[in-house]
Each structure stands twice: as structure tokens, then as C-alpha cells.
N, C-alpha and C positions, 0 to 999 in steps of 0.2 A: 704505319705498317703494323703495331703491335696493337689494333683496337682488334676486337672481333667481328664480322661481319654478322649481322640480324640475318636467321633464318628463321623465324618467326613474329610475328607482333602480338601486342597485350593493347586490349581499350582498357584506357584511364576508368577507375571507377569511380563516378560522380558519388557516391555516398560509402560508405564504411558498416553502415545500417544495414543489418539483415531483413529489417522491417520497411526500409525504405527502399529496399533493393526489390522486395518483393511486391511493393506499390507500385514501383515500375516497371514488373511484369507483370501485373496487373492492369495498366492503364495503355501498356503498347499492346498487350493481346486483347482490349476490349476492339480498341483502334482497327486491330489488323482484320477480326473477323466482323465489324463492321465496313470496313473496305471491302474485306473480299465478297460478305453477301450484298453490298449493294451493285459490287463493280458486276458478280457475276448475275446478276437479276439482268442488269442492263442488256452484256452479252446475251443471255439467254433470249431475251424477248425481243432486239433486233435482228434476233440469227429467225426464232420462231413467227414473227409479225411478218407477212407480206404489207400491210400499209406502212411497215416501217424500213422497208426496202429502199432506201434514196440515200441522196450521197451525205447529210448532214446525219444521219445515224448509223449511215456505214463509217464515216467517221469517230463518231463516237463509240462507234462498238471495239476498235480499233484503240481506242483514247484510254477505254474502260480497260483490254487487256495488260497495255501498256501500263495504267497505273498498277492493276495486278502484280505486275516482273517487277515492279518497280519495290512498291511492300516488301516485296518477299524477297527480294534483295537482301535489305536489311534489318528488317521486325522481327522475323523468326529468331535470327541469328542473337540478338540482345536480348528477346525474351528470352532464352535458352541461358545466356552468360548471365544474367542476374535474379535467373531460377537455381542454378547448377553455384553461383559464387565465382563463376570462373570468366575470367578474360580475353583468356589466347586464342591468335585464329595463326594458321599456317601461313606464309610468302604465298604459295598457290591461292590460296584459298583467298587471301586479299586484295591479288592482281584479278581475282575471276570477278569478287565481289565488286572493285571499281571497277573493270571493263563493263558491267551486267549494270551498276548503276549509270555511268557515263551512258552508254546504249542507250536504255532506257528512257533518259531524261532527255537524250537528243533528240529522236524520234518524237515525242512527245512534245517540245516546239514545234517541229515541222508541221505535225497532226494539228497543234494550234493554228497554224497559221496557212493549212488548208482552210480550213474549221470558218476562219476571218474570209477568205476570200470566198466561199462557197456562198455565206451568209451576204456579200457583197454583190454577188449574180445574183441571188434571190428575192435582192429586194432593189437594186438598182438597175439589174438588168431581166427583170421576169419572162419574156416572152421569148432570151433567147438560153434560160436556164437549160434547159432538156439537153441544147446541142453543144451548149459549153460542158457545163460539169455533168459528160457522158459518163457511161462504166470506165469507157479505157480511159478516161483523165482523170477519174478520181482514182484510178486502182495505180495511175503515175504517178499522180501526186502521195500518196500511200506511200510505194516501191523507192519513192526520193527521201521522203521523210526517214527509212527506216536503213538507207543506206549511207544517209546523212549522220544520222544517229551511232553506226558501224562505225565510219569511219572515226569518228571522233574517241567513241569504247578506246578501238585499237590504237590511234595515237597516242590518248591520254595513261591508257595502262603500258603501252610499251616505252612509251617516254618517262614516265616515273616511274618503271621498275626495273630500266635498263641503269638509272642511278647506285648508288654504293649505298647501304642503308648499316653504319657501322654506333656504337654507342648505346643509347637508351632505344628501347625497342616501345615506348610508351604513348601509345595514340590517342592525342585529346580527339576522341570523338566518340560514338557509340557504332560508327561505321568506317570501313576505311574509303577514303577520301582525300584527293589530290592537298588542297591545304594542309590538312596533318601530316598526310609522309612529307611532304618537303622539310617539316620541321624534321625530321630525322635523317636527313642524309648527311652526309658527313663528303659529299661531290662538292667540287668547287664553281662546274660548270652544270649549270639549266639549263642551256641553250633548247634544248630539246622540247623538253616539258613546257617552256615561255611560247617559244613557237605555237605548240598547240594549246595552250591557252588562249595565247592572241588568236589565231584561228575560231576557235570555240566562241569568243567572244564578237568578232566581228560577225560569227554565222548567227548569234543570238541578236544582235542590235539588227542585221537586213530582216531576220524576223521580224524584228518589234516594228523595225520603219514599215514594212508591207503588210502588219496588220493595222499600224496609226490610220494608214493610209486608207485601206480600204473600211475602217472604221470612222474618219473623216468623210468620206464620200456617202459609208450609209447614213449616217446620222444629216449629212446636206440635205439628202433625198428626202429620211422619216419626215424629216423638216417642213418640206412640201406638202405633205398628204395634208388636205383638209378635212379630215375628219379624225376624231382624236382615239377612236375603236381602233385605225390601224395604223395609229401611230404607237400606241400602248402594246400591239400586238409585235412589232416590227421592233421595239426596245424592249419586250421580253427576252425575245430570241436573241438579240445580240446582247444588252448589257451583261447577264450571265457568265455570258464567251468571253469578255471582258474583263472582269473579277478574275476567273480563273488563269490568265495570258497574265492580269498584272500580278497577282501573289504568286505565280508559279515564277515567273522572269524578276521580280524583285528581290525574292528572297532568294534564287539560286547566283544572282549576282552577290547580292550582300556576303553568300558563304563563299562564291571563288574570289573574289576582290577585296575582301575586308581581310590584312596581316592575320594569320592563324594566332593565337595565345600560348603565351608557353604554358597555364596553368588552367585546367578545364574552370569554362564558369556556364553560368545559367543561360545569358545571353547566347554563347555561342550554340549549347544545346537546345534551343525553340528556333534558332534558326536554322540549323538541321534539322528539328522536329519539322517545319515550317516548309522547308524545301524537300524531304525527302516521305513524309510520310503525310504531314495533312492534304495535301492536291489528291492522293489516292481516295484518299476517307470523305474529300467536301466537292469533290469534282461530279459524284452522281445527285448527289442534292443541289448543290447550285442549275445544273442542265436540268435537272429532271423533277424537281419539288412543283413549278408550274407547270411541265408539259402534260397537256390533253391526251398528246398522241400515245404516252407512258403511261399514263395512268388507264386509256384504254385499252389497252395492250396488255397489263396486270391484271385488269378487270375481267378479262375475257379467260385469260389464263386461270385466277381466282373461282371460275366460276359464278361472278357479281356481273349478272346482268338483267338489268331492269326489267325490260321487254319481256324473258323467257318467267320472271316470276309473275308478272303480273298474269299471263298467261294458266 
């Protein structure tokens, strides 16, 4: 009865260094305005391409916004406190910032795991792609993904902020984040926040199980092809998809299931580095470093077209 209730939080400062404090606003605002000119390149030329009108870049245009919200969640906000020397964010302000990351990050399984299935019509079921993954089912699949994604924001932020946050108000982490406030409650019951944990987690394993799956079936099928042109072409397009679902779903388990630390270390911060901000930054270069249809689609925008100079 005689603690005082936290109405503000402080991030732990990983250095003491003014110099290292400003290497690391340094190296998150290289990150972030790398992300955000590749994420919005992307956006831009699936919105302006008519050949790039289909449901595997309508997705991705989608995937690309998402990593957007997701950055700017929490990059700005750190460059800011280890430009300025300062810490503090509001109780408001860090229930918005995990609702806005939880969101974010929900949705963006989901979007993966259209992304799986899409890529699964297209190469196992080609001839009935058009009438499966129509407008109105990918624009479903979308509307599920991003309400999936809500629901989990609102659980996860009103379930740990509906807790008592009483004592050290000090957040090992650079972002607030469900593991770090639990370290600070001074509640003796979770019931709430475990619930939607377990939730969260069970909706991320039916994703992984129904992209294994439909990534097991595409890889049967490439299997088949005798000719080895489109079997190289048909594991471009998925392995990519791939990489991204495993380091995006790997490392956001490692940080919701791995015990929080009571004393920030290095480990803990690359794997929030890892889950929150690299998928933003390496998600347009993994899809887009081999695609044709991207790089024609720049090219035309660019004004680099062969034809017209030869002319």
C-alpha cells in the first residue's frame, strides 16, 4: 500500500557513452530510412504497375506497409532518446506503442501466411489460380489478417496495462514490450496477460503449421517438374517467403518465451533488434533483390528502357 504507482516508464540505457549513444542513433536512423525508402519504393510501384496488380504483390504491398507501422513504432522513438540523452516515455504513450507494435506484428503473420498459401495455388494448383485467389479472397484474407492482428494489439495492451506497475519504473528494453513490463508489476495475478499470450501463441504456431504445410506440398510438386528452369524459378519465389516467416516467427518467439533479464544485455537487444526492426529493413531485399517483375517496374519508372534508347 505504501509503494507508489508508475505513471511513467524510463528505457534502460544500454551505454553511459555519449559517443556510443550517438552511434546508436546513428546506425538505427541509417536502418530506419533504409526501410522506409525500400518499403515505400515497393508500395509505390505496386500501387503504379498494372502488371504488378495480382494477389502475390497485392500482398506484398500490404507486408511492405505493415513493416512501415512497424519501424516507426519503435525507431524514431530511440533515435530521439539517445539523440536528446533522455529515456522517459508516458503510461499513454507505452500502452499506444505496444498496442501499435502487437498490431503490427499480428497482421504481418497473417500477410505471411496468405503469402504461403497464394504461392501454394500458383504452383500447385495453376489452372484454378484466377478463381481461387480472386479480389474478394485475397482482399478476405487481408481483412482477417489485420483483424487478427487488432485483436491481439487490444488484448495484449489491455491485459498488461490493466496490471498494477508499482516500484522501479526501468524497461530493459529500447521499446515497450509485453516481457519487460511484466518485469515491473508488482500484480500478483496474470491470469490475463498468460491467457493472451497463450492465444498469441497458439495463433502463431496454426500459422507456421499452415505455411509448413503448404510449403511441404509446394516443394512435392517443384519436385516433379522435369526441367530444372522451373524448378529454380518456382524456389526462387518461395524460398525468399521462407527466410522471411522463419527469422520473422523465430525471433519473435525467442523474445515472447525466452524469461525477460533483470539486467539489460547485448543478447537480449539483437533479438529485438532481430524481431522488431530487421524484417522491416531485409523483407524488401529478400522478395525483391531477384524479382524481374520489380526490377521492371523501377526500370520503366527510372526511365531505363532499352528499346526507347536504342531508338
Amino acid at each position: 500500500m505504501n509503494q507508489t504507482l508508475v505513471m511513467e516508464f524510463s528505457f534502460v540505457r544500454w551505454t553511459e557513452s555519449q559517443v556510443l549513444s550517438r552511434l546508436h542513433a546513428a546506425f538505427f536512423s541509417l536502418l530506419y530510412i533504409v526501410a522506409m525508402g525500400e518499403n515505400s519504393i515497393i508500395i509505390f510501384l505496386t500501387v503504379l504497375d498494372r502488371h504488378l496488380h495480382t494477389p502475390m504483390y497485392f500482398f506484398l504491398r500490404h507486408l511492405s506497409f505493415l513493416d512501415l507501422c512497424l519501424i516507426s513504432a519503435t525507431v524514431p522513438r530511440s533515435i530521439l532518446n539517445s539523440v536528446t540523452f533522455t529515456n522517459s516515455i508516458s503510461f499513454l504513450g507505452c500502452a499506444v506503442q505496444l498496442f501499435l507494435v502487437v498490431l503490427m506484428a499480428g497482421s504481418e503473420i497473417g500477410i505471411l501466411t496468405a503469402m504461403s498459401y497464394d504461392r501454394y495455388v500458383a504452383i500447385c494448383r495453376p489452372l484454378h489460380y484466377e478463381a481461387v485467389m480472386s479480389k474478394g479472397a485475397s482482399v478476405l484474407l487481408m481483412a482477417v489478417s489485420w483483424l487478427n492482428g487488432g485483436a491481439l494489439g487490444i488484448l495484449y495492451s489491455t491485459g498488461t496495462f490493466s496490471l498494477k506497475f508499482c516500484g522501479s519504473n526501468q524497461i530493459h528494453q529500447f521499446f515497450c514490450d509485453v516481457p519487460a513490463l511484466l518485469k515491473l508489476t508488482c500484480s500478483e495475478q496474470h491470469v490475463t496477460i498468460h491467457v493472451g499470450v497463450a492465444i498469441g501463441v497458439c495463433y502463431a504456431f496454426s500459422c507456421l503449421v499452415c505455411i509448413l504445410v503448404s510449403y511441404m506440398r509446394i516443394f512435392s510438386t517443384v519436385l516433379k517438374v522435369p526441367t530444372r528452369q522451373k524448378q529454380s524459378k518456382a524456389f526462387s519465389t518461395s524460398l525468399p517467403h521462407l527466410i522471411v516467416v522463419s527469422m520473422f516467427l523465430l525471433t519473435g518467439a525467442v523474445a515472447y518465451l525466452k524469461p525477460a533479464s533483470d539486467k539489460p544485455s547485448l543478447p537480449d537487444l539483437l533479438v529485438s533488434i532481430f524481431y522488431s526492426v530487421a524484417p522491416p529493413a531485409l523483407n524488401p531485399v529478400i522478395y525483391c533483390l531477384r524479382n524481374k517483375d520489380i526490377k521492371a517496374a523501377l526500370g520503366k519508372v527510372l526511365g531505363i528502357d532499352r528499346n526507347r534508347r536504342k531508338l
